[in-house]
Structure formats: C-alpha cells, structure tokens
C-alpha positions as CSV (number, residue, x, y, z in Angstrom):
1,X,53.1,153.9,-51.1
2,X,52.4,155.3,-54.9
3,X,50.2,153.2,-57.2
4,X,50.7,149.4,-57.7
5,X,50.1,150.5,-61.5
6,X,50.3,153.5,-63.3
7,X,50.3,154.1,-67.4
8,X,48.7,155.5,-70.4
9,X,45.5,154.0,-72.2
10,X,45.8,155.1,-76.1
11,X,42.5,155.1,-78.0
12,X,39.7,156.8,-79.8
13,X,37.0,158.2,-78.1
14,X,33.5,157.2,-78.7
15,X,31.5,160.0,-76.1
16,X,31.7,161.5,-72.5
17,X,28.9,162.2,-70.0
18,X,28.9,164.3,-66.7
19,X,27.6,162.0,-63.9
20,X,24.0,163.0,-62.7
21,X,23.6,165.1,-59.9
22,X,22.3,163.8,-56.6
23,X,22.7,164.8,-52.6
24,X,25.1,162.4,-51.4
25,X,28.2,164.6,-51.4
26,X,30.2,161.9,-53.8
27,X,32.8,163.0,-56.1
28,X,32.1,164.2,-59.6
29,X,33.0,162.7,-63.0
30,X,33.1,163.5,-66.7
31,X,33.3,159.5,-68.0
32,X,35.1,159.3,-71.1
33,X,34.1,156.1,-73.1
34,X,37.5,155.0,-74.9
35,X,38.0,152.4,-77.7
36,X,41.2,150.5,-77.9
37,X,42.0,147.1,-79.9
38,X,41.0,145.2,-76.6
39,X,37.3,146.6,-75.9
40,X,35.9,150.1,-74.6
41,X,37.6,151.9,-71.4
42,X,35.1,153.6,-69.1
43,X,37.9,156.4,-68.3
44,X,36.4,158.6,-64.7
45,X,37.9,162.2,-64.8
46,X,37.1,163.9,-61.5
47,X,36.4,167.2,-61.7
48,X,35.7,167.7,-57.4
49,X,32.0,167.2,-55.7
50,X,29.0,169.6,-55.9
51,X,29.1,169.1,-52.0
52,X,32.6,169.1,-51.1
53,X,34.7,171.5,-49.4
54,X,38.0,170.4,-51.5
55,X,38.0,172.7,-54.0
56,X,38.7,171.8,-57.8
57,X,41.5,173.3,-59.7
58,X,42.3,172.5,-63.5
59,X,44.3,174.1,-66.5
60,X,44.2,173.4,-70.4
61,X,46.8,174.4,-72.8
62,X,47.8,172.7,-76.1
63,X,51.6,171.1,-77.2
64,X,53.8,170.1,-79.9
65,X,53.7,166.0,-79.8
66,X,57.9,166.2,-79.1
67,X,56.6,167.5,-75.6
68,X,54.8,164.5,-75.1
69,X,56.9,162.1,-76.4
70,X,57.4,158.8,-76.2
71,X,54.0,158.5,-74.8
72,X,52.0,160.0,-77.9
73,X,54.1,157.3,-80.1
74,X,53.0,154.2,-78.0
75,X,50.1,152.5,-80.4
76,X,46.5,151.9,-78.6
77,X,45.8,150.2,-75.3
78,X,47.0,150.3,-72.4
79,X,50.6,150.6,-71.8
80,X,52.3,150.6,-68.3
81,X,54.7,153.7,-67.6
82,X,57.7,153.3,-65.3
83,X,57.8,156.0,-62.5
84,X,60.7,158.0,-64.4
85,X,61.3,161.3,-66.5
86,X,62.4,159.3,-69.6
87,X,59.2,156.8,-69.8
88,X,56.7,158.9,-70.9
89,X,55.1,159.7,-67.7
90,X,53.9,162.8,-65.7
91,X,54.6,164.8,-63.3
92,X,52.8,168.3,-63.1
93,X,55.6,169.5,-60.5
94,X,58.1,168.0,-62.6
95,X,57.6,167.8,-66.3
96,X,59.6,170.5,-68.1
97,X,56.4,170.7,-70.7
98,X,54.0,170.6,-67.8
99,X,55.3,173.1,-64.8
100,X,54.3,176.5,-64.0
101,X,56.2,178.8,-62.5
102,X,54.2,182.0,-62.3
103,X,52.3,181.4,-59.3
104,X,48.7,182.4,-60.7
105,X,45.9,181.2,-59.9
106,X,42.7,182.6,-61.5
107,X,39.2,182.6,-60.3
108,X,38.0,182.7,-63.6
109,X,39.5,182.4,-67.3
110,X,40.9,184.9,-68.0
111,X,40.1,186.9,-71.5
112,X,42.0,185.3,-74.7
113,X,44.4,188.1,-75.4
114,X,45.8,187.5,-72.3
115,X,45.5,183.4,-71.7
116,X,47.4,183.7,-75.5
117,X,50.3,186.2,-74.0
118,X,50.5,183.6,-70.6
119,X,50.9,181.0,-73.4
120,X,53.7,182.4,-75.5
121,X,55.7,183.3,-72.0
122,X,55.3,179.7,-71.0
123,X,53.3,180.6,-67.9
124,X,50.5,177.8,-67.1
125,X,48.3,179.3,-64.1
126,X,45.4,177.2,-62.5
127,X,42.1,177.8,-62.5
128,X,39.7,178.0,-59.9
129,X,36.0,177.2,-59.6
130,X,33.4,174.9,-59.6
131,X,32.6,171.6,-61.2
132,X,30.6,172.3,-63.7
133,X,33.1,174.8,-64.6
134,X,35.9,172.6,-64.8
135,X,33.6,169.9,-66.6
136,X,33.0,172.6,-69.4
137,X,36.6,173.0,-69.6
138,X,37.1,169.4,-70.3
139,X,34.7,169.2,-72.6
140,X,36.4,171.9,-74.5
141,X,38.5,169.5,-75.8
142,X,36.8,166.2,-76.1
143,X,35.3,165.1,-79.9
144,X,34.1,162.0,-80.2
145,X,36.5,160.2,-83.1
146,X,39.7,161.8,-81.9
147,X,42.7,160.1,-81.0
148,X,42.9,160.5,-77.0
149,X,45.3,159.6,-74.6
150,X,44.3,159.1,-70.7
151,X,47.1,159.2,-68.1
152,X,46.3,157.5,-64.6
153,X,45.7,154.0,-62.5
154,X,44.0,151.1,-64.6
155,X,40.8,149.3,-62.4
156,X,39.1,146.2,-63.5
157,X,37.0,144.3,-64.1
158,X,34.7,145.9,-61.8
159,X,31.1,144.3,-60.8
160,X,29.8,144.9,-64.2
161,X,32.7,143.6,-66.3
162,X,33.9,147.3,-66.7
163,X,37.9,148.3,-67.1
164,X,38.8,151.5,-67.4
165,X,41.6,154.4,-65.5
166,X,40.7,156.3,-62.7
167,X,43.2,158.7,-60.4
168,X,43.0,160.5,-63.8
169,X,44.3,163.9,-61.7
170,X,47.5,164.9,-59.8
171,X,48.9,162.2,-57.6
172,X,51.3,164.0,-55.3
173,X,51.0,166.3,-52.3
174,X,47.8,165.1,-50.7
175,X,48.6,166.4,-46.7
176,X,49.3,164.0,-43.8
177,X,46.4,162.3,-42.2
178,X,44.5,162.5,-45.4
179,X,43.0,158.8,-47.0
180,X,45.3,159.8,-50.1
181,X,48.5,160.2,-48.5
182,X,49.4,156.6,-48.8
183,X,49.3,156.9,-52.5
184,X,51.4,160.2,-53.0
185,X,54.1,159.7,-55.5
186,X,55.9,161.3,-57.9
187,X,55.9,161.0,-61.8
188,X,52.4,159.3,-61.1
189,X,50.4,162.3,-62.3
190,X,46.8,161.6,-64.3
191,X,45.8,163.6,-67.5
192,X,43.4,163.8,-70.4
193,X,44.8,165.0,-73.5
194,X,43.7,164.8,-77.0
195,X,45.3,164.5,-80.6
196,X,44.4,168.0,-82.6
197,X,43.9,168.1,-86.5
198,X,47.2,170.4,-86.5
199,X,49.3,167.7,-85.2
200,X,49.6,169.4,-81.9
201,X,47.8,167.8,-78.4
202,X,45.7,169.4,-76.3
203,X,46.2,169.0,-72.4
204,X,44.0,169.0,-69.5
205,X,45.2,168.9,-66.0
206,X,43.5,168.8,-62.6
207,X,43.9,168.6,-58.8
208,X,42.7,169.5,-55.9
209,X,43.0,172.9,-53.6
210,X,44.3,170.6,-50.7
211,X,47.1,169.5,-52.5
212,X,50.6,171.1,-52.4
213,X,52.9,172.5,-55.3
214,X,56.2,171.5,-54.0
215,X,56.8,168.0,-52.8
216,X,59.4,165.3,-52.2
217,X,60.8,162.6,-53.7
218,X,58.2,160.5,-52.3
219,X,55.5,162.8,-53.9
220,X,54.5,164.1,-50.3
221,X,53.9,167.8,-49.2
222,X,56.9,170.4,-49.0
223,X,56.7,172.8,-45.7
C-alpha cells in the first residue's frame, strides 16, 4: 500500500553533506540539514549505492513557481499533501510540469546548447550514471540560505531525536517481488527543489533504473 504519510517540508537550508564512503554496499545520501519554525529536518536524498547494481537515474531543470503551485505558497514546516493532482503533490509520470515524453536517456549531460534547446521543447530526458555524479548534480542547486522545498515521507523521532523526510525519490513502479512494491503509489513522488533569486524554482528528480515509466493507478509497473 502507498505511504501512511506523504507531504512537503518548507524551510531554509542550513548545509548538505555526502555520506562517507564505506564497503557495506548501503545506499547513498546527500543529507540536507533544513530549518523550519519547529527545529532542523535532517532531509536523506538517495542518490543509489557505490556497490549496488540498481542503477541511479536523476534530472534537473528549473520552473516558473505557477508550475509548482499551491505547494511553493504553503508557509514553512511540514505540510501533509493529499494523494491528488490538485494538492500540490507529485507525480513524475503524471505531473503536466514534471513528465517527459521524449524517451531519452543520456549517459552523460549533455552540452548546454543542447540541454537549453531540450529545455525550450519541453523535453526532460534522465540522466544516467553514478552516484557521485548524481550527488554533484544535486549540489548544483543547493546554497545554504535558500528557500527549499523537500517532497517525500516524514520519519521521526528516530534514536537520536532526529525528524526529517526520506523516500525523497520516485515512489511508483518498483517491480513485483521487490521490498518496495508494497509502497508503490501514485502522486507520492519525492523531490528536492529550491527557490532561485529570479523567482523561478529549480527541480531535482531521481529514481532508480529498476523502476518503470508507465504505471497504474495503484503506482505499480505497466507491461
């Protein structure tokens, strides 16, 4: 079944670190740290394992705040988002400001004349590589003081008193028999995007290369 809880935390962001390396195999993070009027959010951003075979896929692009709205009006904290076109939530299959219907994917970014010609014919592809890749990519758009908005599933408090969103990727069309599959939904998708000094938002979104482009209405794979 999809998430118990999915919304939007609203905040500032104070900083962002990669987690440290190690040989376990465990999934990778960029942790954003993000203030809102009730304390800091530690905010986990997967960006795929430096041991796993599930490849990592992610895009950036930027957008008016009308694309985005009502969710870029809500004030900071937290703010639960009702599984619907209309809230303010996501859906990267779904969202007329979010879907891409060229079919691309790219290996690497691709030079800025063309990413810029994508951009003005609407066409979103993902990119594909590794984690550190996708990491820099993220970071591309992080600055500590900016407004940020996280899309994803609230946790806490964990052990050490922490709250915070995690699932902060796409949501939907995880395969059968995988552990995620229980949790596919639609208009549950996660997202990290940040308030520009032009107005406009920066977006980055993220999955993984086992997860399916076309799914039901109960967010599960298309065959």
């Amino acid at each position: 079944m999809p998430f118990d809880h999915y919304g939007v935390l609203s905040g500032t962001l104070h900083g962002h670190h990669r987690d440290q390396p190690d040989d376990q195999g465990r999934w990778f993070h960029v942790n954003l740290e993000v203030d809102a009027p009730d304390g800091r959010y530690h905010c986990a951003v997967d960006v795929d394992s430096h041991k796993s075979a599930v490849g990592v896929r992610w895009k950036t692009f930027t957008l008016d705040a009308a694309a985005l709205e009502p969710a870029v009006t809500l004030p900071p904290g937290y703010h639960e988002l009702d599984r619907r076109p209309a809230s303010g939530a996501l859906d990267y299959l779904r969202h007329p400001a979010l879907v891409d219907r060229s079919g691309v994917l790219f290996e690497r970014r691709p030079p800025s004349w063309l990413q810029e010609l994508l951009d003005l014919f609407g066409s979103r592809p993902w990119h594909a590589g590794s984690n550190t890749e996708a990491a820099t990519a993220l970071e591309g758009i992080l600055a500590p003081g900016q407004r940020i908005l996280v899309f994803g599933e609230p946790f806490g408090p964990g052990s050490h008193g922490d709250v915070g969103m995690h699932n902060i990727h796409q949501n939907q069309g995880d395969p059968a028999g995988s552990p995620w599959w229980p949790e596919n939904g639609i208009w549950q998708d996660g997202a990290t995007i940040t308030h520009r000094p032009d107005g406009r938002y920066d977006v980055f979104l993220n999955k993984f290369s086992s997860q399916a482009g076309h799914t039901d209405s109960a967010g599960h794979p298309l065959t």
